[in-house]
N, C-alpha and C positions, 0 to 999 in steps of 0.2 A: 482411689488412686492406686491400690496395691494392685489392681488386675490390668494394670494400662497396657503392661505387655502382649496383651493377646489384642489390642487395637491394630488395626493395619495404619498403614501411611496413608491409605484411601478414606479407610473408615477419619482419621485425623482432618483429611484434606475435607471431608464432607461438613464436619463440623466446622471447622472456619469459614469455608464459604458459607456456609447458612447465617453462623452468627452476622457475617459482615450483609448479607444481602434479605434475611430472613423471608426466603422466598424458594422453597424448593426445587419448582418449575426451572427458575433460573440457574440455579444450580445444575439440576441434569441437565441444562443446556450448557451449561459452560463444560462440565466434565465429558460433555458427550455419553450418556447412560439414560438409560431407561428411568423413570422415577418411583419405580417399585425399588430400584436399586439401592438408590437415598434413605427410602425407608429403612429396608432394612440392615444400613451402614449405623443410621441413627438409634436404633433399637438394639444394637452390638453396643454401642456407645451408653444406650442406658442399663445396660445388663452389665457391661464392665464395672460401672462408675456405680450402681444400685443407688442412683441421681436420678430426679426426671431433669432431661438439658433446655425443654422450648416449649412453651405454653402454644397449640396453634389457635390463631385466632381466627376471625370470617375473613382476612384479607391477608392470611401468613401467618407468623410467629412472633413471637413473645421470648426475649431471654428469661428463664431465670436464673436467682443469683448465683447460683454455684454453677451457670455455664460463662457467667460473670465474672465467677474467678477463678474458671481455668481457660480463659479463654487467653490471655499472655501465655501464659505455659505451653498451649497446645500451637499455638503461631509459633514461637520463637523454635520449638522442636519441629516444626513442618519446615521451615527456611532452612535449619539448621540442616536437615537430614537431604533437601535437594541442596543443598551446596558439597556435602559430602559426596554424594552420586555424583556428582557433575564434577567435583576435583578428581575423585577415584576415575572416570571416565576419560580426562583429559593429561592424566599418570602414567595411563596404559597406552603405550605406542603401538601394540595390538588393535584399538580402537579408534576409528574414526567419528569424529564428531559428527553429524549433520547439523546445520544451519539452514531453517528453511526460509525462503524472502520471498514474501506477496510484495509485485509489481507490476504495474499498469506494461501490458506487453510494447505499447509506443517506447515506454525508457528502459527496455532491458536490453538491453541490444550486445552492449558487451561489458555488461555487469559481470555476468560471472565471471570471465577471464579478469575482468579488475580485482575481484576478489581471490582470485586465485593464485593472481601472481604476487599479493602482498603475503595471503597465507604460507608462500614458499618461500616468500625473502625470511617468514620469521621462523620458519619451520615447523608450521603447527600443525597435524595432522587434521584437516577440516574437510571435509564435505558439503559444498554448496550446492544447494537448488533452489530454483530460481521458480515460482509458481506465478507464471502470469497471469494476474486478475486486477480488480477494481473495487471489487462487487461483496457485501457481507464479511469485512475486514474485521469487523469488532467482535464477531462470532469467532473466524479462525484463529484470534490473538486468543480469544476465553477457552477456543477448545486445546489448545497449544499447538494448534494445525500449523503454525507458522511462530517462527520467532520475533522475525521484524517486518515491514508494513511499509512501504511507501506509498501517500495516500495524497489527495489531494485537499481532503480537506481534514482538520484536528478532529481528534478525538480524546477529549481530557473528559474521565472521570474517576472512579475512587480505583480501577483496577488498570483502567488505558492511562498514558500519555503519549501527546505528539508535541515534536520541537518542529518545528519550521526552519525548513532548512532553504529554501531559495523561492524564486515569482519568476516565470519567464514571462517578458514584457515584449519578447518580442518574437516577428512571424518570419517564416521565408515562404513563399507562392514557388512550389512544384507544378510540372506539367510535363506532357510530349516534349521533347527537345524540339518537334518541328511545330508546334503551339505556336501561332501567329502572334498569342500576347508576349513570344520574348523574341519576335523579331520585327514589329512595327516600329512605327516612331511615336507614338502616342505617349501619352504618360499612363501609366498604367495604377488604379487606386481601387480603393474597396468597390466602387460604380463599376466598373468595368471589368472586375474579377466578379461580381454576379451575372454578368451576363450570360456566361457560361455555367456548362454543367458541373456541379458541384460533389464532390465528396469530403464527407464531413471524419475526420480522423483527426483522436484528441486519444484514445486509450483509455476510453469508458467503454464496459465491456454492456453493459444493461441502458446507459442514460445519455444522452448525448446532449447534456442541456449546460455545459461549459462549451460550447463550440463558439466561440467568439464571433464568425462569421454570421450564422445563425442567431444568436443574439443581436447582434447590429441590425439586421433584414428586419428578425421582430419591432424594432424600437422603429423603424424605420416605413414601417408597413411595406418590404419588399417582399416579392417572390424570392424562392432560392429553388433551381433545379434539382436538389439533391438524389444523385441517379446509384449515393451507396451509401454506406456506413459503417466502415473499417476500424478494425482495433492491432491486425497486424501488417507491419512492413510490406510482408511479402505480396501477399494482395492486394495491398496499396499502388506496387508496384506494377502487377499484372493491369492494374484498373489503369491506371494516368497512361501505359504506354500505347494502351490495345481504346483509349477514346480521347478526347475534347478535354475533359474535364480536369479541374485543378483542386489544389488543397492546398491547406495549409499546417504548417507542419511548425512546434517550437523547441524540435530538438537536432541540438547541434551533430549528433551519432548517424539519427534517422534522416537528416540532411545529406549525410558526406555516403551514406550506405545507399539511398535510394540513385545518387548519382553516378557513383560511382559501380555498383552492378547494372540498371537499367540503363536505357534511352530517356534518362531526365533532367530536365532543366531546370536550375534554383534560382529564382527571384527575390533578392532581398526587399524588404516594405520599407520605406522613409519614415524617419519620427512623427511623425502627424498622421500617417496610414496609422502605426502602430495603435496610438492612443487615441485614436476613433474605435478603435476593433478593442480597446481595454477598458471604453468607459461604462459596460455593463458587464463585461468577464472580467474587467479586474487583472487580465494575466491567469496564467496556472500556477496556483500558489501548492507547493509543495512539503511534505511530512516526513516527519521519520516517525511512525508508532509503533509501539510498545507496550507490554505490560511492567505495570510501574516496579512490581517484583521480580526483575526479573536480574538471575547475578548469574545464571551458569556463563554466558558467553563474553569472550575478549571484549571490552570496551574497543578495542580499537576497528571492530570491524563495523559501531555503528557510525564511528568517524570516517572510516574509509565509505561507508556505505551515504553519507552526509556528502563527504569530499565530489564522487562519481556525480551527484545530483548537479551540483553547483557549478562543477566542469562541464554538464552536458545540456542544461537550459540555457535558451539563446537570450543575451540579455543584450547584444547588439550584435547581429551576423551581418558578415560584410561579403556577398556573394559576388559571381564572378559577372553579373549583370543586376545592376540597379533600376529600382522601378520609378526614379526619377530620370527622364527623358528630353 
């Protein structure tokens, strides 16, 4: 213990994630490093300490007990020393914070400005970026590629947590403004929105197997024309105005923005549309994740970041045409 001074904050950081995962591999995945690098963090760590710290065994390691009993010491000084940094950081009016937030690119639409204008009512020198994704979220929270996470489905274990923050239950049917389905007299329901060519956009950047639509067709043994499969606005837009085809959309932002810059029509679905299209999606149920250790940032921005979800999933849109006829 007399040589702990010559440890780094890295070399420290190395050893508590081993002791909690006792699994090297994962380790240089989470820290993002090479795992010669591990090695030789751990091998500083047994030259400091003239301790062996981990027995490996065929499938990882082994504590021993003197990594056993400095394993409180060495956490409560790893916490203790990023909370320092990140006070000292947010002390300095010199410094801007960055805040980074993985988001499905359908709900970021005007995130940041919601984030921006709360960070100026409190005057907090903050830096928002918005990294539109979906995709290897439990990776970017281990490597610290991202601070917080809106995700669609939980991710609880001993390093992640997700709160559930809202369900949209419900859809609005986009199209051409001059689309025959918003100006017939027909009743217009899930049967007669397959008819047409379909694009499937939900803001899965790799999977598209929440598509609700597409779920009811399977259960259904329907065809679906699906002539794309969009994860941003803007080519959403290009698509519906330049063909036939429709989608379905369950955010209230990506609603008022695809109508209001394009030539597009909003079709709201009646309750019983709704929950035929939810009885194998469920809705898109929504997260806030996180790593459980995490104290540098405002609590208030995972509220506000919470608040943005709840106000912008559709949980009954009342459009300016009804698909009840």
């Amino acid at each position: 213990m007399s040589r702990i001074n010559s440890n780094t904050l890295f070399n420290i950081k190395v050893f508590v994630l081993l002791f909690e995962t006792l699994n090297s591999s994962e380790v240089a995945q989470q820290l993002g490093v090479a795992a010669s690098k591990i090695s030789r963090s751990l091998k500083a760590l047994r030259h400091s300490f003239d301790e062996p710290l981990f027995i490996r065994k065929q499938h990882g390691f082994e504590h021993t007990p003197f990594a056993q009993e400095i394993y409180p010491q060495l956490k409560q000084m790893l916490l203790l020393s990023e909370q320092c940094l990140a006070l000292s950081e947010s002390e300095s009016s010199d410094i801007r914070q960055e805040v980074m937030i993985a988001c499905p690119p359908s709900l970021s639409l005007n995130l940041l400005s919601y984030l921006q204008d709360k960070a100026s009512q409190l005057k907090q020198p903050l830096t928002f970026n918005i990294k539109p994704c979906s995709h290897n979220i439990d990776k970017l929270l281990n490597r610290f590629d991202v601070d917080y996470a809106i995700t669609f489905e939980a991710y609880n274990s001993e390093r992640l947590a997700s709160t559930f923050v809202a369900k949209a239950n419900a859809y609005v049917l986009l199209g051409n403004a001059e689309h025959p389905v918003f100006h017939g007299n027909d009743f217009v329901d899930i049967d007669t929105i397959i008819k047409y060519p379909y694009i499937s956009f939900n803001g899965h950047e790799f999977e598209q197997g929440h598509d609700p639509l597409l779920l009811y067709a399977l259960d259904k043994h329907y065809r679906v024309d699906v002539v794309a499969k969009i994860c941003l606005l803007a080519d959403l837009m290009i698509q519906l105005e330049r063909s036939n085809a429709l989608t379905l959309v369950c955010y209230r932002d990506a609603v008022e923005f695809l109508c209001t810059k394009g030539n597009i029509q909003a079709m709201s679905l009646p309750e019983e549309q709704n929950r035929l299209l939810n009885q194998r999606a469920d809705g898109h149920r929504h997260y806030l994740t996180m790593l459980r250790e995490s104290h540098s940032k405002p609590q208030w921005i995972a509220d506000e970041i919470a608040s943005y979800i709840q106000g912008n999933v559709i949980l009954n849109y009342e459009g300016k045409t009804d698909a009840k006829r």
